[in-house]
C-alpha positions in Angstrom: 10.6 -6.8 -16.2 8.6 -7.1 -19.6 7.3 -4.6 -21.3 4.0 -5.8 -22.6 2.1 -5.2 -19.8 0.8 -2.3 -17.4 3.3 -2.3 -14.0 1.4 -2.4 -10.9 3.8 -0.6 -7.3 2.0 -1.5 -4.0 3.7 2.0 -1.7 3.3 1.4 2.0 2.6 4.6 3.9 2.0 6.7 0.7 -0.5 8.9 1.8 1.9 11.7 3.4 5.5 12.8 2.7 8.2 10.5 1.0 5.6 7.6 0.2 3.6 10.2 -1.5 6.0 11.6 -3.5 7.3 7.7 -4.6 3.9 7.2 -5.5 3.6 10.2 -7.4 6.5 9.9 -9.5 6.0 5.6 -10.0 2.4 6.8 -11.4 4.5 9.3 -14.1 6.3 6.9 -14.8 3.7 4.6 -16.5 2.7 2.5 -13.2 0.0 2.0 -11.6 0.4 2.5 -7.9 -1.6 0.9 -4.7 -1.4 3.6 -2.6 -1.3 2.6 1.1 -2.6 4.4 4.1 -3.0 3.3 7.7 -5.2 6.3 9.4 -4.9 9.2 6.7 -7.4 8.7 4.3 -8.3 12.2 2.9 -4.5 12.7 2.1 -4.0 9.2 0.5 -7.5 10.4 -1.6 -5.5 13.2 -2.6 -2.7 11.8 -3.5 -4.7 9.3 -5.4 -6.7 12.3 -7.0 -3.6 14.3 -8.4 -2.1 10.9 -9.7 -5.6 10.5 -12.1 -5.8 14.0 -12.8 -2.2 13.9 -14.3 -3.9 10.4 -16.7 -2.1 7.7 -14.1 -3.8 5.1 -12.5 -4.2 4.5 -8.4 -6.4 3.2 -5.6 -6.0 4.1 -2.1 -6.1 1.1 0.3 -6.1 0.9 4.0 -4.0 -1.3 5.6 -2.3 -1.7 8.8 1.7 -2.6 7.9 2.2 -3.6 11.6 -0.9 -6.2 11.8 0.1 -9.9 10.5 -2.3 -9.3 7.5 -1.4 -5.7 6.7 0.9 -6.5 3.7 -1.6 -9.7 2.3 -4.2 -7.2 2.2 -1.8 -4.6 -0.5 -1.9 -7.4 -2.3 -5.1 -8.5 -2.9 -5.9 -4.8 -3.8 -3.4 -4.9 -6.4 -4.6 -8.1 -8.3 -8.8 -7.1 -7.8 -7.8 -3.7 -9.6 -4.9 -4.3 -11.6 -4.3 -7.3 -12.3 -1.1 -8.3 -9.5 2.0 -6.6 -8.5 5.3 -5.8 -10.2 6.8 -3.6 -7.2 6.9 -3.4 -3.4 7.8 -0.3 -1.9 8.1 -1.1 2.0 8.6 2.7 2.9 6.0 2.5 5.8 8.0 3.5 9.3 7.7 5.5 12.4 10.6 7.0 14.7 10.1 7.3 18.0 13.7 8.8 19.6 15.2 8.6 22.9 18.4 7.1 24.3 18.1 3.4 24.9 18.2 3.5 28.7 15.0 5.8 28.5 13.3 3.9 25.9 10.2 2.1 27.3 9.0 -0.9 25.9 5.8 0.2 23.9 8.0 2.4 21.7 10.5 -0.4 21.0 8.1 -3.1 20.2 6.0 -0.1 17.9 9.4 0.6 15.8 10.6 -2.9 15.8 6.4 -4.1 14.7 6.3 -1.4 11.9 9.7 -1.3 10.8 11.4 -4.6 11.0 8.7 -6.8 11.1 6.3 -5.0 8.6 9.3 -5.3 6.4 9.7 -8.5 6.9 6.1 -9.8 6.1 6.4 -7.2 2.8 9.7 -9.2 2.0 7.8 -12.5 2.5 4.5 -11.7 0.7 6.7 -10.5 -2.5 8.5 -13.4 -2.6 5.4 -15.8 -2.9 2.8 -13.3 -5.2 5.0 -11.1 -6.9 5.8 -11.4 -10.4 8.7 -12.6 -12.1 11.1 -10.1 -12.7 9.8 -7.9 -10.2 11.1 -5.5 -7.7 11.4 -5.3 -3.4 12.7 -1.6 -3.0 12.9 -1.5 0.8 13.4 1.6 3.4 16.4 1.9 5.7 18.2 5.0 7.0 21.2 6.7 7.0 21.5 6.4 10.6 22.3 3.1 10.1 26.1 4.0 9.9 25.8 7.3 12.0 24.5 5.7 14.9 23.8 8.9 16.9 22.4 9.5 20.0 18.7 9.1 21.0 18.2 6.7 17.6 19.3 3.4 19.3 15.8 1.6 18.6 14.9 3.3 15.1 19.0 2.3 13.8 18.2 -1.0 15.1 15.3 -1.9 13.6 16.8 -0.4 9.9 20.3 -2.1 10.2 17.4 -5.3 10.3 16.2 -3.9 7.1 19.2 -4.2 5.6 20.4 -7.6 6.8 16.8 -8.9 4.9 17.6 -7.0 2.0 21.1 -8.5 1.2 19.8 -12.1 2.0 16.2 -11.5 0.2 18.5 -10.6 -2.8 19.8 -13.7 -2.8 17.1 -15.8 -2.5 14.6 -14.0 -5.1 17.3 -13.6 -8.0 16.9 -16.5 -9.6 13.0 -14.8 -10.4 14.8 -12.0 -12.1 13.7 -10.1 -8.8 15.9 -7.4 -7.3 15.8 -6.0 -3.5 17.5 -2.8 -2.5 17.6 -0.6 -0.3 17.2 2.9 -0.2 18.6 5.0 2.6 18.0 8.4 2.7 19.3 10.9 5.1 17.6 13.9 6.5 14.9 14.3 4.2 12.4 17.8 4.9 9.2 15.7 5.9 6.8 16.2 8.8 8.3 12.8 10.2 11.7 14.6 10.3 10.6 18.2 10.8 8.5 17.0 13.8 9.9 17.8 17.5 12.8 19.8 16.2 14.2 23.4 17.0 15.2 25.7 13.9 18.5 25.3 15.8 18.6 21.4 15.9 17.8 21.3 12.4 20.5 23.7 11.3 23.2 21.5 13.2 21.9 18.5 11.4 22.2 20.6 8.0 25.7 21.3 9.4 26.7 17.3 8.5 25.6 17.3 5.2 28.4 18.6 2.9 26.1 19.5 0.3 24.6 21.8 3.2 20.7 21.3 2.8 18.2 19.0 3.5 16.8 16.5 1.0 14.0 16.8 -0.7 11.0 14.0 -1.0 11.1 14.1 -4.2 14.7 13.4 -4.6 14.3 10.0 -2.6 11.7 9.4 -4.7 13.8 9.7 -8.0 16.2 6.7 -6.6 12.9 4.4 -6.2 12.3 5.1 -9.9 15.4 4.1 -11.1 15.7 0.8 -9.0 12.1 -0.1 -10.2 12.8 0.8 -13.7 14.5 -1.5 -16.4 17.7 0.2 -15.9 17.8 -0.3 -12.5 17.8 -4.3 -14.0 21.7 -5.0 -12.6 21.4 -3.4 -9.3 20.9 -6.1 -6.4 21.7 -6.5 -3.0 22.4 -2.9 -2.6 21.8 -0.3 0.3 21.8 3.1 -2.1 22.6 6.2 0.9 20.8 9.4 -0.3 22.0 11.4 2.0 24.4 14.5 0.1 27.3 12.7 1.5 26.6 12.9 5.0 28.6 9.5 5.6 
């Protein structure tokens, strides 16, 4: 990446949780962040609002990750206002659980839409507008490895994630562009939070041997070092944040 100019990070699904706190710490970090929502505008306006107050630079854009032009949209945001785009962050996802035999198939085609294929169109739209010497920094899971009950469709469509990552990597290095994967294990978000017993969650805690949940903010550190300069070497890679659950 070169230094003599401003960086410009597109974050899908920043308005809420670990996209928020990615954006947050991307805009510390000297860049100036497109800060995507798809239904929470007053929260991506906030996020937007703490990331001037602190002298960064954002814009909080609409779009729908799931819809063919969701992604093309980022884009055009980030050249009107800044000039084009150094950094995709495809961290946009939903999880839907249930065991596969239980599963109808508007939840499937929903996580496999949003996840896989949202992904997918992120991939493809960086690798024809963003810059040279750029970075993809996409969103798996650490279930991807676990494989537990209930998460048959949401593992699936993240084990996808991967696959594109390791062969996007390929393809975009010879543009000095990375893609990685970052894939983070229980993290304390609403997403996660959501639908669980205090008991549930303690068993989950259980697994981790560092015994805690993560923190957003923690997930958020990993982006900043793949997108920064010293994360220049690191390609191909699926980077588990999980205290050493697997």
């Amino acid at each position: 990446m070169t230094n003599d100019r401003e960086r410009v990070a597109i974050v899908t699904g920043a308005s809420k949780g670990i996209g928020a706190a990615i954006a947050k710490r991307l805009a510390r970090d000297g860049i100036a962040v497109v800060v995507n929502y798809a239904s929470s505008r007053e929260a991506a306006d906030a996020v937007v609002a703490e990331i001037e107050a602190g002298g960064g630079k954002a814009v909080a854009v609409q779009a729908d990750i799931g819809s063919p032009n969701g992604v093309a949209d980022l884009f055009d945001a980030a050249e009107k206002n800044f000039g084009g785009a150094d950094i995709l962050v495809n961290n946009a996802g939903i999880m839907k659980l249930a065991p596969l035999a239980e599963m109808d198939d508007a939840a499937f085609e929903q996580q496999v839409t949003i996840n896989m294929t949202g992904t997918f169109r992120g991939i493809r739209e960086a690798g024809r507008r963003l810059r040279d010497g750029g970075r993809i920094i996409n969103f798996s899971s650490s279930v991807v490895g676990v494989y537990g009950p209930n998460y048959g469709a949401y593992a699936a469509s993240k084990a996808a994630v991967e696959a594109m990552t390791h062969v996007a990597s390929k393809e975009l290095g010879k543009r000095g562009i990375t893609v990685n994967a970052v894939a983070p294990g229980p993290v304390e978000t609403d997403m996660f939070m959501t639908g669980k017993s205090d008991e549930l969650v303690q068993r989950i805690v259980g697994t981790i041997p560092l015994g805690r949940l993560g923190q957003p903010e923690e997930i958020a550190s990993v982006v900043s070092f793949l997108a920064s300069p010293e994360g220049g070497w690191v390609n191909g890679q699926v980077l588990r944040a999980n205290g050493g659950m697997i």
